[in-house]
C-alpha positions as CSV (number, residue, x, y, z in Angstrom):
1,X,-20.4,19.7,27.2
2,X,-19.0,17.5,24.3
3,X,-16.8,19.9,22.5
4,X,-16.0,19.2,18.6
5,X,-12.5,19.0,16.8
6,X,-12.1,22.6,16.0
7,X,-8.9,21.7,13.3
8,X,-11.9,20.5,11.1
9,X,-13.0,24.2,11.5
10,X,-9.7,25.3,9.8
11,X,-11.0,23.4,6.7
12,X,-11.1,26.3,4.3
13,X,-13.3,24.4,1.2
14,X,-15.3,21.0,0.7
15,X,-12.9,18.1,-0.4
16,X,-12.0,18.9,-4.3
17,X,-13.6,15.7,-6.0
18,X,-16.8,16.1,-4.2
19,X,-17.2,19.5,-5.1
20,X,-16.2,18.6,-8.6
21,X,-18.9,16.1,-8.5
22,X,-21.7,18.2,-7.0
23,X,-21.2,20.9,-10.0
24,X,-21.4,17.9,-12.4
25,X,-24.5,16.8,-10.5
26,X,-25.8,19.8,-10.6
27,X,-25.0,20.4,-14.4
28,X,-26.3,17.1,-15.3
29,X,-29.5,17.9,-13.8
30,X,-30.4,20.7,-15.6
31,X,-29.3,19.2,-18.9
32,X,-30.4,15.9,-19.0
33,X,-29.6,14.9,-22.6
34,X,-25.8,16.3,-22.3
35,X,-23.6,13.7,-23.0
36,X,-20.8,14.3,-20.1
37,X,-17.0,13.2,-20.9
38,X,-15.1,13.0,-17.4
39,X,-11.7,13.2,-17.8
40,X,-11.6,14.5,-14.0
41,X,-11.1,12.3,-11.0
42,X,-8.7,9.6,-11.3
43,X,-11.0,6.6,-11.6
44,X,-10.4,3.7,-13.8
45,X,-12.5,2.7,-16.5
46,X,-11.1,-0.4,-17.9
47,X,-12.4,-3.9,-15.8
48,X,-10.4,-6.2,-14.1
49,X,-7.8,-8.2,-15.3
50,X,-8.9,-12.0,-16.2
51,X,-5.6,-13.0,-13.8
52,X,-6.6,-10.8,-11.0
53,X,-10.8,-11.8,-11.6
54,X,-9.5,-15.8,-11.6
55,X,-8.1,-15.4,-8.2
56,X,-10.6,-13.9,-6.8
57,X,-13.1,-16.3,-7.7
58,X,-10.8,-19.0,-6.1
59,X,-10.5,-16.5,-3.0
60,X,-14.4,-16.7,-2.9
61,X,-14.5,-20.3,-3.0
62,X,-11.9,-20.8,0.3
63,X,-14.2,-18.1,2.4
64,X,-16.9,-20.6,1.4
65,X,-15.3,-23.7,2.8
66,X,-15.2,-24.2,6.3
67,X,-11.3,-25.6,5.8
68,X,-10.1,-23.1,3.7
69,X,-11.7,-19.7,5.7
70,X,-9.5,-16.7,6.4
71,X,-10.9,-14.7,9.4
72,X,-8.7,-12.3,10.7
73,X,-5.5,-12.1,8.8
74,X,-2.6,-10.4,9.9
75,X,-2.7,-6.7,10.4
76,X,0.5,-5.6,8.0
77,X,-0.8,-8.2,5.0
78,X,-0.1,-11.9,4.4
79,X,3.2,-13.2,4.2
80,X,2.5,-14.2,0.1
81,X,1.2,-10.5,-0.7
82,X,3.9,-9.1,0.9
83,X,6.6,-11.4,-0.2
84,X,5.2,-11.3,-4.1
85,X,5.7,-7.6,-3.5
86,X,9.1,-7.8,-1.9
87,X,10.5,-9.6,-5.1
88,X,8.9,-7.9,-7.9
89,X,9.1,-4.4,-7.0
90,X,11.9,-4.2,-4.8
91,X,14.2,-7.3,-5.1
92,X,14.0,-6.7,-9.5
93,X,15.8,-3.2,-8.8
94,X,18.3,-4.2,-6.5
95,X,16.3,-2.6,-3.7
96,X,17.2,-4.3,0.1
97,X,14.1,-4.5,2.3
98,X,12.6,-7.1,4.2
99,X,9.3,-8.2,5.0
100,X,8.2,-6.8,7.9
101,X,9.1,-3.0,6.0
102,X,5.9,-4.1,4.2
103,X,2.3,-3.3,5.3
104,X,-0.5,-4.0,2.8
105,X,-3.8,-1.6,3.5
106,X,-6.5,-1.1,1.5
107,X,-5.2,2.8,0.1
108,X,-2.7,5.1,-0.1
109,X,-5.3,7.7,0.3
110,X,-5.3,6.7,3.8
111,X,-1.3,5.7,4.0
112,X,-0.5,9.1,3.1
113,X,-3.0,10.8,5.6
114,X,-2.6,8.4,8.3
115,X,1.6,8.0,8.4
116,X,1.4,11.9,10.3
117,X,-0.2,10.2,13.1
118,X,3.3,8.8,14.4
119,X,4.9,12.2,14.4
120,X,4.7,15.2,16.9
121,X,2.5,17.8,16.0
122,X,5.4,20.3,16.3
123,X,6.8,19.0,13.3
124,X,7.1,21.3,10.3
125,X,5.7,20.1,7.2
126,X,6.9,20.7,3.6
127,X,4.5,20.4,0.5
128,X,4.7,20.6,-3.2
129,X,2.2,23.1,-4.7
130,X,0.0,22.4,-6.4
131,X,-0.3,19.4,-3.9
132,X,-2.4,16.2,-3.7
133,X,-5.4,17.6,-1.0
134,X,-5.0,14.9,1.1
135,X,-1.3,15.9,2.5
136,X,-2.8,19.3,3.8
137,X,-6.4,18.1,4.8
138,X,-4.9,15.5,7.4
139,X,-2.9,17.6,8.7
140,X,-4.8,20.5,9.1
141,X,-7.3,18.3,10.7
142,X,-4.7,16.9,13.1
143,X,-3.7,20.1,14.6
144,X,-0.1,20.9,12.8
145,X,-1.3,23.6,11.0
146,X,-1.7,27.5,11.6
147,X,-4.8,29.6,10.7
148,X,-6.5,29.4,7.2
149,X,-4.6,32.6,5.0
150,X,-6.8,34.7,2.6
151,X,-4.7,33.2,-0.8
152,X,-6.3,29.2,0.2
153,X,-3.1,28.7,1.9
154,X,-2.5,27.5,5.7
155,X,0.3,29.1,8.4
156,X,2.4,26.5,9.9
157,X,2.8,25.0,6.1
158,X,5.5,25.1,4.1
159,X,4.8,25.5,0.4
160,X,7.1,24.8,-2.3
161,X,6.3,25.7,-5.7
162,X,6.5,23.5,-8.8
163,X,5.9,25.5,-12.3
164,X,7.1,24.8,-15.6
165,X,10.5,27.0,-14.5
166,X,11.5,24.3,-12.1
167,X,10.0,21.3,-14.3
168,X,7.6,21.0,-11.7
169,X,10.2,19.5,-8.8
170,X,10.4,22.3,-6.1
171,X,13.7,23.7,-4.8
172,X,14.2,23.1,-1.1
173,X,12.6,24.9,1.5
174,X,14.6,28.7,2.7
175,X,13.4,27.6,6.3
176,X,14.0,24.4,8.2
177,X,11.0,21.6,8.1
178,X,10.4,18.2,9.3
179,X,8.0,15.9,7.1
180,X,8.4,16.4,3.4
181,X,5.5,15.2,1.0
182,X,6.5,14.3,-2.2
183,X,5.0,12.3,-5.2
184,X,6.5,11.5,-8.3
185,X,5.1,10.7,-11.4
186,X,3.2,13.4,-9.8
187,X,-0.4,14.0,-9.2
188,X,-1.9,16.5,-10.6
189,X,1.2,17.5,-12.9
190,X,2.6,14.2,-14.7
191,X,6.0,15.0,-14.2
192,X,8.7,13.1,-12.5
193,X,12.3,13.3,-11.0
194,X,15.3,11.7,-11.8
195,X,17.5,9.7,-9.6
196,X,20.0,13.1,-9.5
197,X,16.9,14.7,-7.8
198,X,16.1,12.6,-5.6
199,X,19.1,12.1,-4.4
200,X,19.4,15.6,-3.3
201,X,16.3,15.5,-1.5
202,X,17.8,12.5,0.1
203,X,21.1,14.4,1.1
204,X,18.9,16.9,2.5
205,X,16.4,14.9,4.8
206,X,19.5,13.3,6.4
207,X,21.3,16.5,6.6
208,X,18.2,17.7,8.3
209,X,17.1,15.3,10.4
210,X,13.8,15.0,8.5
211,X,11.4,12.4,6.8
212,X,10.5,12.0,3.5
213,X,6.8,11.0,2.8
214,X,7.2,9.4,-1.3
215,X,4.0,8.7,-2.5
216,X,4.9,6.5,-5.5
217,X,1.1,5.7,-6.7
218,X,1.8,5.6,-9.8
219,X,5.2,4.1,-10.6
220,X,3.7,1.7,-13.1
221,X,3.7,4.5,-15.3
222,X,7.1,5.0,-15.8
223,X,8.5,4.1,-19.4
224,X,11.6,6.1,-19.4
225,X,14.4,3.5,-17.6
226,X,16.8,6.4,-16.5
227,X,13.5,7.4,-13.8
228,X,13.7,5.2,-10.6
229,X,9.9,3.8,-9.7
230,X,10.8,3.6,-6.4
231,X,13.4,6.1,-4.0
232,X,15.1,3.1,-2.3
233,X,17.1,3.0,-5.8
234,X,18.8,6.3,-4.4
235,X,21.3,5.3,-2.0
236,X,20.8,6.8,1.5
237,X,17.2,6.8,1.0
238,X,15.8,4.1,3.8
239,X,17.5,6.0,6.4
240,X,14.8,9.0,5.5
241,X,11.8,7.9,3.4
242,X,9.1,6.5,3.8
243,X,7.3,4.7,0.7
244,X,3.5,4.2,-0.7
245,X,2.4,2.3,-3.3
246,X,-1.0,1.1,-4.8
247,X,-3.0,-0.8,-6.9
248,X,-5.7,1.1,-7.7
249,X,-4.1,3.0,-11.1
250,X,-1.2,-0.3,-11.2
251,X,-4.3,-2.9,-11.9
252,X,-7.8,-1.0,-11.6
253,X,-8.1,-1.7,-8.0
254,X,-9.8,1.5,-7.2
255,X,-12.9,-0.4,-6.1
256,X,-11.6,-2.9,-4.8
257,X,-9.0,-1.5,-2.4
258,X,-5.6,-2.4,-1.7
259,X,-2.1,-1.1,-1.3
260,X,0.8,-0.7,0.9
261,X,3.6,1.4,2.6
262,X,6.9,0.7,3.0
263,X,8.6,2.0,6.5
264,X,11.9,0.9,7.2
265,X,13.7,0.2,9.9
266,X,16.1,2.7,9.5
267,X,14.1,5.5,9.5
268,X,14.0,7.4,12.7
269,X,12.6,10.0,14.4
270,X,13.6,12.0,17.7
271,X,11.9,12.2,21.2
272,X,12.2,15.4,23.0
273,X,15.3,14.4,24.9
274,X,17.1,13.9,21.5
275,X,16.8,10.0,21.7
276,X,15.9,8.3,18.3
277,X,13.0,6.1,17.6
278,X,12.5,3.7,15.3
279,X,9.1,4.9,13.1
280,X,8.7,1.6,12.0
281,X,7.9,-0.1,15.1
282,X,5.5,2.8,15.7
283,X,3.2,2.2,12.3
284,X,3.2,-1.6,13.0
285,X,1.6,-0.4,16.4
286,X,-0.5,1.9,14.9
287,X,-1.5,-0.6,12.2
288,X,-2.4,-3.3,14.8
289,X,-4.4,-1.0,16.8
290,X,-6.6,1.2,14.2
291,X,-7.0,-1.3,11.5
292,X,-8.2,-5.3,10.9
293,X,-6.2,-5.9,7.7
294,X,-7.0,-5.7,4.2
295,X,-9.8,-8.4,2.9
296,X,-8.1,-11.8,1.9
297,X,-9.8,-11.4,-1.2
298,X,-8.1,-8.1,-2.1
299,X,-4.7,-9.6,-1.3
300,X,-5.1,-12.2,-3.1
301,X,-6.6,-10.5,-6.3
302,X,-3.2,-8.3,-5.4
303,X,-0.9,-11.2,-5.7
304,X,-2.3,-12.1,-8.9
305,X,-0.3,-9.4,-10.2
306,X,2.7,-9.9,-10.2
307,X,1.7,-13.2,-12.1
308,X,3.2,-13.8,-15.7
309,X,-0.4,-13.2,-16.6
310,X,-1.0,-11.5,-14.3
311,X,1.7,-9.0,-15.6
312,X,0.9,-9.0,-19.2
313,X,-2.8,-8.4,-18.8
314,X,-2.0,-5.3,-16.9
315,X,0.4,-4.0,-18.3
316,X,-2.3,-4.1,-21.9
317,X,-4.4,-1.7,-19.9
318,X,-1.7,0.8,-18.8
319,X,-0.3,1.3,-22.1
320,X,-4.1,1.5,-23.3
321,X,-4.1,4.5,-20.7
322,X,-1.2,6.0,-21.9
323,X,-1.9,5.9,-25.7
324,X,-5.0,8.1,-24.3
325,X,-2.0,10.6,-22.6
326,X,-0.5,10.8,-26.1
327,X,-3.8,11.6,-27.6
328,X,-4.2,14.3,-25.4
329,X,-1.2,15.7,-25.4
330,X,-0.4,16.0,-29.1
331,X,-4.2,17.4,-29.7
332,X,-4.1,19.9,-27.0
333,X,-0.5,20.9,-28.6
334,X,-1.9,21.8,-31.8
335,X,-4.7,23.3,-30.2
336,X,-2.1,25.7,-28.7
337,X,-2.6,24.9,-25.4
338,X,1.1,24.2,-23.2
339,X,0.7,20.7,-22.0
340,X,2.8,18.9,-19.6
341,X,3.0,15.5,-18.2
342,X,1.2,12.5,-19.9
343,X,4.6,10.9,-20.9
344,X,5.3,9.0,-17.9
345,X,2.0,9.8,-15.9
346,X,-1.6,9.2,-16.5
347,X,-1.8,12.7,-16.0
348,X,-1.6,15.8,-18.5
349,X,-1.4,19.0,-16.9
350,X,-2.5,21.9,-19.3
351,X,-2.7,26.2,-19.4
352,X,-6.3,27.4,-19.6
353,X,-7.3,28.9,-22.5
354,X,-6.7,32.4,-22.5
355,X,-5.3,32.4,-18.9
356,X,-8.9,31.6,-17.8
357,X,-9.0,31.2,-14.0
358,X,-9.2,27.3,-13.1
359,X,-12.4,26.8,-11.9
360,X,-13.7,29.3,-14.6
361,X,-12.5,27.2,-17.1
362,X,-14.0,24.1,-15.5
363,X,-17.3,25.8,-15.8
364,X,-16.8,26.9,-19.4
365,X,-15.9,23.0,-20.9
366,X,-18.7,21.8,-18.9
367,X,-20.8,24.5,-20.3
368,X,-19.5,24.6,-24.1
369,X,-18.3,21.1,-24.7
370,X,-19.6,19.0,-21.6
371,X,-16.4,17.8,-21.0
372,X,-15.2,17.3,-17.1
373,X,-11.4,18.6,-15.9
374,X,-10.0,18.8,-12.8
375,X,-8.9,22.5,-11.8
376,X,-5.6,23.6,-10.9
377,X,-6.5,25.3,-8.2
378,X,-8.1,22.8,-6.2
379,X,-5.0,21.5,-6.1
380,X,-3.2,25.1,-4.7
381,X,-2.1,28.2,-5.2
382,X,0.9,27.4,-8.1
383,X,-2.5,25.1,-9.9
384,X,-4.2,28.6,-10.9
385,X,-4.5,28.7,-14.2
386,X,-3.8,25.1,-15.1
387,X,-6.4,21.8,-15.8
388,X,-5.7,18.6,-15.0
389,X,-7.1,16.1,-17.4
390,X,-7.0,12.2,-16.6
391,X,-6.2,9.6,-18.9
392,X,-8.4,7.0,-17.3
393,X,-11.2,6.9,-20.2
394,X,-12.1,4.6,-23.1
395,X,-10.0,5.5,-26.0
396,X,-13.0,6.7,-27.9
397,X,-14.3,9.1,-25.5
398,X,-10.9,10.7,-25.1
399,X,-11.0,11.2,-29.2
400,X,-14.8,13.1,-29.0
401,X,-13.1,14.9,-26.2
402,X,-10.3,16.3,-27.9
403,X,-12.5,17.3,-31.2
404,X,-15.1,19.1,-28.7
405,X,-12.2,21.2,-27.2
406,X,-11.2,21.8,-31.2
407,X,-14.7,23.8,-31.4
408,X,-13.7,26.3,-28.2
């Protein structure tokens, strides 16, 4: 008798997003003639770069000629993808890596839920809450987690809280653990940590024996120089981290797919005899086995980048994104809401209105002003009571926005 993955079981709620979308769905379909503002999910509205669209075209063209095909590339990326990304973003900030550290994919949806793969499910894991779904979904559906609790939570979890007491960077765990999650800019909250940070979470993985999983998504964000884009600027940090990047919120690649992680060679884990392995030996064989490489096409658009055009066209569309972050956050100031983030983030992070329960509130601006937010609490317990509003949007629809939540 086949018998099904009971972990999936565990599963205590539909995947946020979707169920965002299905209420949306729902809402739209009862009020046809509502004109819906999502400032929700994460997706890019802005098109391609000209840089990025040029070299795709030319990509096209070589998968068209018989002398200039790419079948199947290599599994961790092509040598210019990954070399374009050695220089630019780690070589620029004095950051000592080399190539084979690199492994392109095609998300760091699926970095970050994959990487656990590669460690024992008696490790201990340690999450930020409110927390990016994907850290605890993967691993519940792996097996590393207890029993669903009655508060949304899971046994066998560690959850570390990040409020506005503790500038939204959690204090370390009171009991030992093994993987760490953390991402900063953060998603949902917009904040960040500093190098001093940082560094103490690096003191503590090596005093600890344990891995740090950095998702640094959206590093491109960053405008204040005293906030490292990347935890290789804090010394110590290859011996324990592990690093993910993409280009879906860096260049609008969220439909085209591509990214990478970085997994040095220094980072070890420990059999159960006490002997250390090298992790990164252990992706690259995980890599090669479950996955064919990321499209030449999406490599190539990738490269085009870190182009001098390439560069300065995208770098038009993140500050067009972040003058939407100001917007919100000054209006929703004066509105008397407490807002957070938005400054080196795409994200704001704002108090419901009258200390309106999350998904209430979601209801209530889809209701009133047919606006779309993401709730706090689909993000964990510490989320309750908060909204997380995207600056992904066309400038003018994040202005109506902001005048419709002037009339709650």
């Amino acid at each position: 008798m086949i018998r099904v993955n009971e972990n999936y079981l565990k599963l205590q709620a539909g995947y946020l997003f979707p169920e965002i979308s299905r209420r949306v769905s729902a809402f739209a379909g009862e009020n046809p003639k509502a004109n819906i503002i999502r400032m929700g999910i994460g997706d890019v509205t802005e098109p391609l770069v000209p840089a990025v669209v040029e070299a795709m075209h030319k990509a096209v063209d070589e998968m068209g000629d018989r002398a200039t095909l790419k079948g199947y590339g290599p599994e961790q990326g092509y040598d210019f993808l990954r070399q374009a990304i050695l220089d630019n973003d780690y070589k620029s900030r004095g950051v000592d890596l080399a190539l084979d550290e690199i492994f392109v994919s095609d998300g760091s949806k699926c970095d970050t839920g994959n990487i656990q793969e590669v460690f024992g499910l008696d490790n201990t894991i340690a999450v930020t809450d409110p927390v990016y779904p994907v850290y605890v979904d993967t691993n519940v559906m792996a097996g590393r987690t207890g029993t669903p609790l009655t508060n949304g939570q899971y046994g066998g979890i560690v959850y570390m809280p990040c409020t506005p007491s503790n500038q939204f960077v959690p204090q370390f765990p009171s009991e030992p653990v093994d993987l760490i999650y953390l991402c900063y800019p953060n998603n949902p909250t917009g904040a960040v940590a500093t190098k001093e940070q940082l560094s103490r979470w690096v003191d503590y993985a090596r005093k600890n024996q344990a891995v740090i999983l950095f998702d640094a998504a959206y590093e491109t964000y960053i405008s204040d120089p005293s906030i490292p884009h990347s935890i290789y600027e804090v010394p110590g940090a290859r011996q324990v981290a592990i690093e993910f990047r993409s280009f879906s919120k860096t260049a609008g690649f969220t439909g085209l797919r591509c990214a990478f992680a970085v997994v040095p060679k220094d980072v070890v884990a420990y059999a159960k005899d006490g002997k250390a392995v090298r992790v990164n030996p252990l992706w690259n064989r995980r890599h090669c086995t479950k996955f064919n490489g990321a499209s030449y096409i999406s490599q190539a658009a990738a490269a085009a980048v870190y182009t001098a055009d390439g560069k300065t066209q995208s770098r038009r569309i993140i500050d067009l994104y972040m003058t939407n972050a100001a917007i919100i956050r000054q209006s929703l100031s004066k509105l008397g809401y407490e807002v957070y983030g938005g400054i080196n983030a795409p994200y704001v992070w704002i108090t419901t209105k009258n200390r309106m329960g999350s998904w209430e509130f979601f209801d209530l601006l889809l209701r009133k002003i047919h606006v779309v937010a993401t709730p706090g609490a689909g993000f964990g317990l510490a989320g309750e009571g908060f909204m997380r509003l995207s600056a992904f949007n066309r400038p003018e629809k994040v202005k109506e926005a902001m005048e419709r939540f002037s009339t709650l």
